[in-house]
C-alpha positions as CSV (number, residue, x, y, z in Angstrom):
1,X,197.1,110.8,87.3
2,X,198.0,112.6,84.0
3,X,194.9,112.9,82.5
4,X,191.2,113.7,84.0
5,X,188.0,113.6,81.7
6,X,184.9,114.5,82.5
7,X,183.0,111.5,83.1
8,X,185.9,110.7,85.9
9,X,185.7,114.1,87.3
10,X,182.1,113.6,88.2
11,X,182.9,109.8,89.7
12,X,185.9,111.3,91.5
13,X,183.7,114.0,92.8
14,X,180.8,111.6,93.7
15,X,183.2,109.8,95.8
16,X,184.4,113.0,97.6
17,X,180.7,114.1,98.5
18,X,179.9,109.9,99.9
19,X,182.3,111.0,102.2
20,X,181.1,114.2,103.3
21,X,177.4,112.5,103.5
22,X,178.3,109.8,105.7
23,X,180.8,112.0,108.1
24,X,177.4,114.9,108.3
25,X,175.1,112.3,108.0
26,X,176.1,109.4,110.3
27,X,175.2,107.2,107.4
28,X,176.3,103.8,106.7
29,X,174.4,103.9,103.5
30,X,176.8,104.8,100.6
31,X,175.2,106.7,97.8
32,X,177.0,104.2,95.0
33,X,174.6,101.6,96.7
34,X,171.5,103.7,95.6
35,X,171.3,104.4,92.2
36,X,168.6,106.8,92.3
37,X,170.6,108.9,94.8
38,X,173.9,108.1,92.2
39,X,172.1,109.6,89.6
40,X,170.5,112.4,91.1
41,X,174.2,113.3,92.8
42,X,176.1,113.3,89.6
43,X,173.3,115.1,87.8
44,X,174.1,118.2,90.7
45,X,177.8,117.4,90.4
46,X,177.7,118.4,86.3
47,X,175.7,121.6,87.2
48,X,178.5,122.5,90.0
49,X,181.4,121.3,87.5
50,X,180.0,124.0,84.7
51,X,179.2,126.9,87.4
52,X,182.5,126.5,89.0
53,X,184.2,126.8,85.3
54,X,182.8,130.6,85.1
55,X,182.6,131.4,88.7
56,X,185.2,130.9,91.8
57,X,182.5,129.1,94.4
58,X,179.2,127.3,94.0
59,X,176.8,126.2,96.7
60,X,175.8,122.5,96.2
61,X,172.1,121.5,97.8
62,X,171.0,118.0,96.9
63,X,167.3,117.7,98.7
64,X,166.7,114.2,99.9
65,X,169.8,112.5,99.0
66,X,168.8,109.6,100.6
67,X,166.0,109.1,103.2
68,X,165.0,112.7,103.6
69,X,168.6,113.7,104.1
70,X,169.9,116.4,102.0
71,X,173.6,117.3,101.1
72,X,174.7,120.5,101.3
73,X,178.3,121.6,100.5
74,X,180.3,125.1,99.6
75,X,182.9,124.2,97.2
76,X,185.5,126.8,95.7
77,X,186.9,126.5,92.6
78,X,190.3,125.7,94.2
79,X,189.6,122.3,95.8
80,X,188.8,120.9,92.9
């Protein structure tokens, strides 16, 4: 992929963090399914995306996800 905006950042991102719910989790339930949870994920995903442009790491907490589950993830600035 040549080009990345921003808008496909987040999606890509919101698609990385599905799977590190569902492996943490044990959930079957994918946040795409949920729009509420969608929304509230890609909200935190476009605080982490401008933190991580200034800083090298950037602790992502997302309280009740879905059904009282939270997601919690330490991403550096290098796996993006």
């Amino acid at each position: 992929m040549r080009f990345t905006g921003s808008k496909h950042m987040d999606h890509l991102l919101a698609e990385f963090y599905d799977g590190v719910f569902k492996n943490t989790r044990q959930q079957d339930t994918s946040i795409f399914s949920l729009s509420k949870s969608y929304i509230k994920l890609i909200d935190n995903i476009e605080k982490q995306r401008t933190v991580l442009s200034a800083n090298i790491d950037h602790h992502l907490n997302v309280e009740s996800l879905i059904e009282d589950d939270d997601l919690v993830y330490h991403m550096k600035r290098e796996e993006l």
